[in-house]
C-alpha positions in Angstrom: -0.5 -6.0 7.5 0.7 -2.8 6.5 4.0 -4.2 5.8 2.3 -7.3 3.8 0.5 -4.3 1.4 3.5 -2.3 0.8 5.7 -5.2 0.3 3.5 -7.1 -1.7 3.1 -3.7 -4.3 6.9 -3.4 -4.0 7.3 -6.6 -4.9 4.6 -7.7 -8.1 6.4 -4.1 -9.5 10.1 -5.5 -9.5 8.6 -9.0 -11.2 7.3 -6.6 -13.8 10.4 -4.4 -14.1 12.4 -7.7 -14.5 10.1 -9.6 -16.6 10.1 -6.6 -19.2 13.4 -4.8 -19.1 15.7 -8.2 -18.3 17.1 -6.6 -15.2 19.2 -8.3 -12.7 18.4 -6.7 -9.8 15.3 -5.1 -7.9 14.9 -1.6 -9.2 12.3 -0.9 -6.2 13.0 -0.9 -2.9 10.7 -0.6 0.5 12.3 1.7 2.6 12.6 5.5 3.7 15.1 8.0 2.2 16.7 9.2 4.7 18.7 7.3 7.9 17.9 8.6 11.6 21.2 11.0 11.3 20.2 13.0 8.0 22.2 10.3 5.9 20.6 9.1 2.2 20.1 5.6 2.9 22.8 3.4 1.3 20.2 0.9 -0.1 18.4 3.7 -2.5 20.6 5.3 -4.1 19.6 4.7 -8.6 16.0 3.1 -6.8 12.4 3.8 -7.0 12.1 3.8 -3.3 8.3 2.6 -1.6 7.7 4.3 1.4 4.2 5.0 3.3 3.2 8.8 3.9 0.2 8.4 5.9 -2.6 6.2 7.4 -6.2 6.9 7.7 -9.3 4.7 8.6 -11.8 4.7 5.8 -14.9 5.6 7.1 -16.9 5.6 3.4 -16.6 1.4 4.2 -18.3 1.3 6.9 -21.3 3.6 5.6 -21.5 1.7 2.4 -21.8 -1.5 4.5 -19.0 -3.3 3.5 -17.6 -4.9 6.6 -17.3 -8.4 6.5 -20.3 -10.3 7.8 -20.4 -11.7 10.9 -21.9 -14.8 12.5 -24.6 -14.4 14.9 -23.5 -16.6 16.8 -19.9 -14.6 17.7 -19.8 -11.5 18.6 -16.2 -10.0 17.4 -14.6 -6.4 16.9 -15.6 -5.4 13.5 -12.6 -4.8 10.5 -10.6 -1.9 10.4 -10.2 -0.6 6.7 -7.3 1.5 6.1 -6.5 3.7 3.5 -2.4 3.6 3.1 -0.5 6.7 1.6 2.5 5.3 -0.7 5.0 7.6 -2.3 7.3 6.3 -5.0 10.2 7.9 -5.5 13.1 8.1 -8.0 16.4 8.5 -5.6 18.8 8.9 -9.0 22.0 10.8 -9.1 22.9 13.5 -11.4 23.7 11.5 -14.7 20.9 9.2 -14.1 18.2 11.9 -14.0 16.7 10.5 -17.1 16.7 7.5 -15.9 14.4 8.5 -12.8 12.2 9.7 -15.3 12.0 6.8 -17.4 11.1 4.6 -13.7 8.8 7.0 -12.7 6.7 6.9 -16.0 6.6 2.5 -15.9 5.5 3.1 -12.4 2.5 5.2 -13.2 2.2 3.3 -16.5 1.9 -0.4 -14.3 0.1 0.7 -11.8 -2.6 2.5 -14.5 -2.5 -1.4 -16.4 -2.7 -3.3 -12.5 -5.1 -0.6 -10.8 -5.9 -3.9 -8.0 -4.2 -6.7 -6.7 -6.6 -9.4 -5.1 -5.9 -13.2 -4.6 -6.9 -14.4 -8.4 -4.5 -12.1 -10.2 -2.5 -12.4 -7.4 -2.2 -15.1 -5.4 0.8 -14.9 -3.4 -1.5 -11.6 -2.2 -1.2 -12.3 2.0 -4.4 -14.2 3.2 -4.9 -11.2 5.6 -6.1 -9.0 2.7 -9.0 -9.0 0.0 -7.9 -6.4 -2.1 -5.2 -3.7 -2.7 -6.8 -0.9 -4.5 -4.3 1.8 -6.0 -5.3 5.4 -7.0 -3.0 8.6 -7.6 -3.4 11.3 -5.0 -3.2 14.4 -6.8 -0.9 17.2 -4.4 -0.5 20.9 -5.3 2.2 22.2 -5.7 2.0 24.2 -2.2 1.0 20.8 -0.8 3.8 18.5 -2.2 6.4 21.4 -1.5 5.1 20.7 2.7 5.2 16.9 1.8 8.6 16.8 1.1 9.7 19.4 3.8 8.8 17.1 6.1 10.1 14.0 4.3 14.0 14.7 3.8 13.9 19.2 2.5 15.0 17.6 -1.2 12.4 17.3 -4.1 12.5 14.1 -5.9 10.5 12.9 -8.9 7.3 11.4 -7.5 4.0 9.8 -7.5 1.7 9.4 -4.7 -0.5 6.7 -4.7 -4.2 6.2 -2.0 -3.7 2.5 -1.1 -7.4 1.6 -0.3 -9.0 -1.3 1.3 -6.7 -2.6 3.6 -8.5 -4.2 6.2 -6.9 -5.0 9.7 -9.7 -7.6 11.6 -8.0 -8.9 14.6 -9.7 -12.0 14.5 -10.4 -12.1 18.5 -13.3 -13.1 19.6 -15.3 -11.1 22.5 -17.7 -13.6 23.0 -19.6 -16.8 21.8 -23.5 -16.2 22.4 -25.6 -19.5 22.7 -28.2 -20.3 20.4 -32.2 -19.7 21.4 -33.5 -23.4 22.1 -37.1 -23.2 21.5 -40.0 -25.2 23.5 -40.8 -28.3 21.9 -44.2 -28.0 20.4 -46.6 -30.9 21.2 
């Protein structure tokens, strides 16, 4: 489901990209910077690159009550809601600094215009999920310099977006309870 989230932002970001600017290819790519060995990954170079920092369960969902409701007739595990951390990231070269720039800022700029994606203004969204909430994470500079230590050592223009709402329910079902039969009453 993770993957469904990610792509699925990824993905309504390049229709946008190529619906505005005519392009002929995808100008954002899911996928992390670096290869195993150290290498810059061949398939980001002049990219916005997608990739997930962090995951942490959302426990404000279940104190505001908004796990799904169940029957009482099957008891279940209860949903999982997830908050996803999402960096995008301009992986430009030299001469195509400005360009980076320019991404970065229709980035921020869509995702400001298309804040949610849920299945009626998006309904290719996966079954699996509601909603895809998107906020900016706001990172000192102290913070964002530890970020990126850990990511690759190398700064690149970025925006780091809270991904809320994603909800993993297993589906599995512990056990089916019987109803109550009552006494007829005569």
């Amino acid at each position: 489901m993770i993957h469904a989230a990610v792509s699925h932002i990824a993905n309504q970001f390049n229709q946008f990209l190529r619906r505005s600017y005519d392009l002929g290819e995808d100008m954002v790519v899911v996928s992390n910077i670096l290869e195993q060995d150290g290498t810059l990954s061949p398939s980001v170079n002049n990219k916005l690159v997608m990739f997930l920092v962090n995951v942490e369960k959302d426990a404000t969902a279940y104190r505001q009550g908004n796990s799904s409701s169940f029957s009482s007739s099957v008891s279940s595990h209860p949903p999982v809601f997830l908050n996803l951390y999402v960096m995008v990231a301009a992986c430009f070269n030299g001469g195509n600094y400005p360009e980076a720039l320019k991404l970065l800022s229709h980035a921020v700029s869509y995702f400001q215009r298309q804040p949610f994606f849920d299945h009626q203004n998006s309904p290719d969204l996966d079954k699996r999920i509601n909603k895809i909430a998107l906020d900016i994470e706001n990172l000192n500079v102290q913070d964002l310099s530890s970020l990126w230590g850990v990511l690759s050592g190398k700064y690149l223009p970025s925006v780091l977006y809270k991904v809320r709402m994603v909800s993993f329910d297993s589906g599995d079902v512990m056990s089916k309870l019987e109803p109550i039969r009552g006494a007829a009453v005569e």
